[in-house]
N, C-alpha and C positions, 0 to 999 in steps of 0.2 A: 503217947500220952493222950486221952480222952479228956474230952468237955464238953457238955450240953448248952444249951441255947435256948429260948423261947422262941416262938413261931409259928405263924399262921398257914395253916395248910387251906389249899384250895380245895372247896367243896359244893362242885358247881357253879354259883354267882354269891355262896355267902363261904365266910371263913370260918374256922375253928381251932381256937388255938390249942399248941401240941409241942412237945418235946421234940425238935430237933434230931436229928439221926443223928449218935457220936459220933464225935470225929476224929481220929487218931490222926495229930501230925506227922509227918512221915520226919526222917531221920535227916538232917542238915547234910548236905551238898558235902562228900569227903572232902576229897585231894580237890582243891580247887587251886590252879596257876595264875598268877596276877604278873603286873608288870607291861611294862613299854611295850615290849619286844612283841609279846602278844596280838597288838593293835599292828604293829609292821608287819606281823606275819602274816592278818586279814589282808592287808592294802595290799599284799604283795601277789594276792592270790586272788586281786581280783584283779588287776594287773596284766595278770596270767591269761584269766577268763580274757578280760577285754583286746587285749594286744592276739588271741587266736580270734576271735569278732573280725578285728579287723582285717588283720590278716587275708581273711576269706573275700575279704571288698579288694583288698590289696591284689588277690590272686585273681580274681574274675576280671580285674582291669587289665591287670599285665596279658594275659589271655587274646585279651580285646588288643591289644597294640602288637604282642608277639604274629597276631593273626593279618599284621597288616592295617589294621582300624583306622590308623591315621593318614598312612601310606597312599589308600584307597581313594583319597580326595580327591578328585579331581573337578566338578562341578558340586552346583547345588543338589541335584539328587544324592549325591555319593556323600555328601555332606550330612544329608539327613538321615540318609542310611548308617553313617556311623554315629548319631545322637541316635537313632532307634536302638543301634546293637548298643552300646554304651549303656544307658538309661537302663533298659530291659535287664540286663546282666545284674549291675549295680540293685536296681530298685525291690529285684527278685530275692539276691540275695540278702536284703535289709529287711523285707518283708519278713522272711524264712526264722533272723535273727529275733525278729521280732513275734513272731508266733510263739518262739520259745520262751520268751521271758514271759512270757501269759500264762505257760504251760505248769506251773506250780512246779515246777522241777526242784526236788528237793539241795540236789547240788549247787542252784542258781540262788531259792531261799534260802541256804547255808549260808552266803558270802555277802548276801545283797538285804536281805530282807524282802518280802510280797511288795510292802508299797515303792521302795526303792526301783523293785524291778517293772512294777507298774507303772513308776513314773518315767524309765528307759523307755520302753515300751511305746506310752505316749507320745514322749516327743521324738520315736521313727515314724510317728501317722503323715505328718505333712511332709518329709521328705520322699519319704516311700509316694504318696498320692500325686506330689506333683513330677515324679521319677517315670511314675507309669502312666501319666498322662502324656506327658512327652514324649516318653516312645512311643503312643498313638497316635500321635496328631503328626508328630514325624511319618511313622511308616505313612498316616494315611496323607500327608501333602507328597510327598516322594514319590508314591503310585501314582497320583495325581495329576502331578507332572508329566513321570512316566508315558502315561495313558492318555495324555492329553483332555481328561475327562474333567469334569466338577467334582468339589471335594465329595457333595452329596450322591453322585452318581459312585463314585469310587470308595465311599464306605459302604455304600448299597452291597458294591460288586463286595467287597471281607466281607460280610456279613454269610453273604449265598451261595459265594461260589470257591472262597480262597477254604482250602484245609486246616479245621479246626480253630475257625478265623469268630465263629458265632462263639463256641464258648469263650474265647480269649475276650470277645466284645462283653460277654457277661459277666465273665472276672471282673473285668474291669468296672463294671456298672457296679458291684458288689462289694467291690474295694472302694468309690468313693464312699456310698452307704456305711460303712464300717466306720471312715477317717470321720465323716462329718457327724455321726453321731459317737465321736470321741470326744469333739470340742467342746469344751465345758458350758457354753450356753446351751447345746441340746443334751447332754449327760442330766444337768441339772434337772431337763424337765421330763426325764426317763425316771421308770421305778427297775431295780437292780434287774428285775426278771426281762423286761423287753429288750435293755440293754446287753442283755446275755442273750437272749436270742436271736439278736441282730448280729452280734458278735460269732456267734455259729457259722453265722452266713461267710465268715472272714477264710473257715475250712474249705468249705465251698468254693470260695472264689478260687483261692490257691489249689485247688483240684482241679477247675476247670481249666486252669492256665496252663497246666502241665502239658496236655498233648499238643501244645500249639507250639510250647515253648521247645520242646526235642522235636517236631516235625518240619515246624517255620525257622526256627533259631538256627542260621547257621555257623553262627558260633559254638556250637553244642553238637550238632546232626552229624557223624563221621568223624567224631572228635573222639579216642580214645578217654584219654586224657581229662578233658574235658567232660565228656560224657560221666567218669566213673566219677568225679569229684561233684557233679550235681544229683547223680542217682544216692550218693554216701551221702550228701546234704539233707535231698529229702527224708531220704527213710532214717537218718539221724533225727529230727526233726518230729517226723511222723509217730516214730517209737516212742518217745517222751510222751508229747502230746494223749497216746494211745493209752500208754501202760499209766501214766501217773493220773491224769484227771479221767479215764473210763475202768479200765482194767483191775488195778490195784481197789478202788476205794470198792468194783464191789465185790471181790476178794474177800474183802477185809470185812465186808457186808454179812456176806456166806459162812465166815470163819469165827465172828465173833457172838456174832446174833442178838446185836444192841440193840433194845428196849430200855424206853422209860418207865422207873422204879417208881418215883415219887415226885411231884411238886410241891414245892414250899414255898409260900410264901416271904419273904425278905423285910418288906416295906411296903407304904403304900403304891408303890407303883413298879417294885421290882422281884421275882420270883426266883428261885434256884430250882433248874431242872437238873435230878439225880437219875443217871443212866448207868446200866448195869450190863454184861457182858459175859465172855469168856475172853482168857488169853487177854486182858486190857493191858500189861506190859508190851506187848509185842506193836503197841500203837508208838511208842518209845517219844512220849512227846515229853514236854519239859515244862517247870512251872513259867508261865509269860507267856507261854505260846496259845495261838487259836486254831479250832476248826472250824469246816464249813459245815453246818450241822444239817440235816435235809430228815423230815420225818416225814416217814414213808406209808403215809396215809392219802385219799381221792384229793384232799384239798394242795396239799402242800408236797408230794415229793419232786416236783420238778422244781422247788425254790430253794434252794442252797442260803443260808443265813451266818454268815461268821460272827463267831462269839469266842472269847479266850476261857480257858479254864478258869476257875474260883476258886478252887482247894488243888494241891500239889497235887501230881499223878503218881496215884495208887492202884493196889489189885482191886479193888472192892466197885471203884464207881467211878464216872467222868462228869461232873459237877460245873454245868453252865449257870452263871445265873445273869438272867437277864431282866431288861427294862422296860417296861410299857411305854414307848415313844411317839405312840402313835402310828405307827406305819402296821407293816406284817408283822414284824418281830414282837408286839404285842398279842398278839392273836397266839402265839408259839409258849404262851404261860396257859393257856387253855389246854391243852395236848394231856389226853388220858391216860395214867399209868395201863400201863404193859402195851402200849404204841409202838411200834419197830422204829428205829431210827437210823441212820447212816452219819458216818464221818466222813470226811475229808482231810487230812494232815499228817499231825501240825504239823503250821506255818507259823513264821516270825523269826524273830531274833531279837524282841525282847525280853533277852533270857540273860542267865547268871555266866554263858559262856564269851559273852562282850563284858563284863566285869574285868577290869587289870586292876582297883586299887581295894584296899582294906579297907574303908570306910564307903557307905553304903545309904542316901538316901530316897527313900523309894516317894514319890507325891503323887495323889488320882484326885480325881473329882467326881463325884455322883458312881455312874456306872461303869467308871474308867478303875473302879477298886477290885474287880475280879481277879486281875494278873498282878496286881500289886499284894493283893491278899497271898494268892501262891506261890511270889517271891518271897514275902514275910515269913512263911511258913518255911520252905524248904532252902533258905538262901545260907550257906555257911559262913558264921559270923560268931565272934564273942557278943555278952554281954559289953553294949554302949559301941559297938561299931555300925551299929542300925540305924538310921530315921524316919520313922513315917509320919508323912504331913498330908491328911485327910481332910479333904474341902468338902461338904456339907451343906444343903440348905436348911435342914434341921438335924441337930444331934441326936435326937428322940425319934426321928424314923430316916434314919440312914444304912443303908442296905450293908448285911457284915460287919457293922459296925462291933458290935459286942466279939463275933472272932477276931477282928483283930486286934481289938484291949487285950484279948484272953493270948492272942497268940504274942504280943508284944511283952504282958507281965511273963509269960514263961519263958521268953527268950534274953530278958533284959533287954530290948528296943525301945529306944524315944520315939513315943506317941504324941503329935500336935493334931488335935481335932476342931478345924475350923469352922466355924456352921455360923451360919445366920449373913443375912444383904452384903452385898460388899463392900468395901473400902472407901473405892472412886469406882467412877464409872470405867476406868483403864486399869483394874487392878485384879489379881486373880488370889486375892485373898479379903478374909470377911472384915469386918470394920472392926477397929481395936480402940478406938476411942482416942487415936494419935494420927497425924498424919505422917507419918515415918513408913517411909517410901520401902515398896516390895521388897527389894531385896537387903536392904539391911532388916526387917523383919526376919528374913528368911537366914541369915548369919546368924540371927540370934537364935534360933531353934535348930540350926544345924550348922556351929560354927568351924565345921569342916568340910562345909559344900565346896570349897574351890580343889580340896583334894581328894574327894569323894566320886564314886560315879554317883550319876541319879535317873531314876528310870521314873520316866514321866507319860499318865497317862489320863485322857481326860477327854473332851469336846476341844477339836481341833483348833478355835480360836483362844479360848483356855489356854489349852496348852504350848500354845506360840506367846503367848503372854508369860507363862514359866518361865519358856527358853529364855527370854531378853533379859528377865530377874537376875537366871543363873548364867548369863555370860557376864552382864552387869557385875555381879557376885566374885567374878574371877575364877568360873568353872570353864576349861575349855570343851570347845564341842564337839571334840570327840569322843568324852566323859558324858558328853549327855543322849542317853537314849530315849528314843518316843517310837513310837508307830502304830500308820491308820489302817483301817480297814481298807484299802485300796481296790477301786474297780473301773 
């Protein structure tokens, strides 16, 4: 089914308004599975993931004790030698684990969702940092000792003269740099791009570590066994990393030949970029999900920028639209038709394949309506099994708004359109002239949230303001889905 829209196309620094490119909804979600059992199946499967994770810590310990590890005690060197091989094993192998959840692996986003596994990820930084600190400062008091020399004469001597003892020292100087620009006071004062490039460095360090770790490691060096389960580690590892965030996206770069068709203006402050292809089915992404969009011009292809789709995925186009927020991603509404562009993805999991119940409803805020709009669109659903609750600072220029009137009357969906200051200062809805508290509002526009999923998507304090409504409400939270942009 087609519908037009009015809309202002960009036209240098003034606008012109223009007819909208129709839009054909795509065809409602068939055979869709709902039910309990569903949600067990997920938890069971990552379960799975997690219980082999571990696993792997499991094995490199036992390793370390089958080898003697604790046996070997007999003074304080031998003590510290077994806290160097111990630490080192362990901290190597949480590292390796943790590389991989960075690695956008689509089998890991399956189960976990990006920020989920993002936030795995983070909190391996300080175990990991103080694991391989400790096998430092061990090995180097142990030599120490040893050698009867000062610590500083004796990390002199690793440095110059032990085998492949400098790079190990540079690993490690590159792995704090990594941990400490994770902690969220210096993340905060990073822009996405330096943070990413510091994070490169985290490749690096794990490459340099390598020839120190099979030439010094005698846990590893002469170890069959051993040996084959760290070389399958790495290059497990290695492969992901390789093929999914290099390999693949530019594959997919060569194969599809995506260019920007058109910008459009939205609202005052938001634009939908319309990109064009070959082959866009074979991207096999789903309505709720994002990519990492990177346009491959002198200014911007090295800035990778995630944005969720706007309209369901069809053969014809892949329809970002985004926000003037002030940072880069403003600048990225500027970008001249027929621009080459890259993707990356999808990613996510907030999509209709985490849905178990029949009732269905969807809430965004401002430029949190893009995924919520292409669930509207493509989510299988009767007339009056739908909700969407649209927060607004003005209803007269709110981005998508008019698709999703249009998309809501042709679907039979409840549309609550909230616009203007809000409530209380604690409240994530707009003032109604009552003081009757969030969530019994929210009953009253969707008096089947407690049996409903609801996919929630908006500015991250926003939308932790939702969640409390809808567990308040008597939705539980594993019926509530959200998720950020994670980095």
């Amino acid at each position: 089914m087609n519908f037009e829209t009015t809309a202002l196309r960009l036209v240098g620094d003034q606008h012109e308004q223009i007819q909208k490119p129709a839009l054909t909804l795509v065809a409602p979600t068939g055979k869709l599975r709902l039910g309990e059992q569903k949600f067990k199946n997920l938890k069971r499967a990552q379960d799975i993931i997690e219980t082999i994770a571990w696993a792997t810590v499991l094995f490199v310990t036992a390793t370390f004790l089958i080898d003697g590890g604790i046996k070997q005690i007999t003074d304080i060197p031998s003590a510290l030698n077994a806290i160097s091989r111990l630490t080192s094993l362990v901290g190597t192998d949480l590292l390796l684990i943790a590389m991989l959840l960075i690695a956008r692996v689509p089998w890991i986003d399956k189960f976990y969702g990006h920020d989920k596994a993002t936030l795995a990820h983070k909190k391996l930084g300080k175990p990991i940092l103080y694991l391989v600190v400790a096998h430092f400062l061990a090995s180097l008091i142990e030599f120490a000792i040893v050698n009867g020399e000062n610590i500083f004469a004796t990390a002199w001597w690793f440095i110059t003269d032990v085998q492949d003892m400098l790079l190990a020292t540079i690993s490690l100087a590159l792995m704090i740099l990594v941990v400490i620009t994770s902690l969220n006071f210096a993340r905060k004062k990073m822009s996405y791009e330096a943070w990413m490039i510091v994070h490169l460095l985290s490749y690096a360090s794990v490459l340099a570590a390598v020839p120190h770790l099979f030439s010094a490691g005698s846990d590893i060096a002469g170890k069959p066994v051993q040996t084959i389960f760290w070389v399958s580690l790495y290059l497990f590892v290695a492969f992901n990393i390789v093929w999914y965030r290099v390999a693949l996206p530019l594959i997919r770069a060569a194969r599809l030949g995506l260019k920007v068709e058109s910008v459009v203006k939205e609202s005052s402050d938001t634009a939908s970029i319309y990109i064009t292809g070959k082959g866009l089915e074979k991207l096999r992404g789903q309505a709720g999900q994002f990519y990492l969009l990177r346009v491959l011009n002198k200014k911007r292809w090295f800035k990778a920028h995630p944005f969720s789709i706007s309209a369901a995925p069809n053969t014809q186009f892949i329809r970002f639209t985004i926000g003037d927020r002030g940072d880069d991603s403003g600048a990225m509404l500027s970008v001249k038709p027929g621009t080459k562009v890259m993707v990356e993805g999808p990613y996510g999991v907030f999509t209709e394949e985490r849905r178990t119940k029949e009732k269905v409803v969807l809430i965004a805020s401002g430029i949190g309506i893009p995924p919520v709009r292409a669930l509207a669109e493509s989510m299988a659903a009767r007339a009056g099994d739908v909700t969407v609750i649209y927060r607004v600072r003005n209803a007269y220029d709110a981005s998508l708004l008019d698709e999703v009137r249009e998309i809501c009357r042709i679907r039979g969906f409840a549309l609550h359109v909230l616009s203007g200051p809000r409530a209380r200062s604690n409240s994530w809805m707009n003032a109604d002239g009552t003081d009757t508290p969030d969530q019994a509002r929210l009953t009253m526009m969707a008096p089947w949230v407690s049996e409903s999923d609801v996919y929630v998507c908006g500015p991250e304090a926003w939308t932790h303001s939702v969640k409390k409504s809808l567990l308040r409400a008597g939705t539980p939270e594993e019926q509530i889905h959200s998720e950020e942009y994670a980095w």
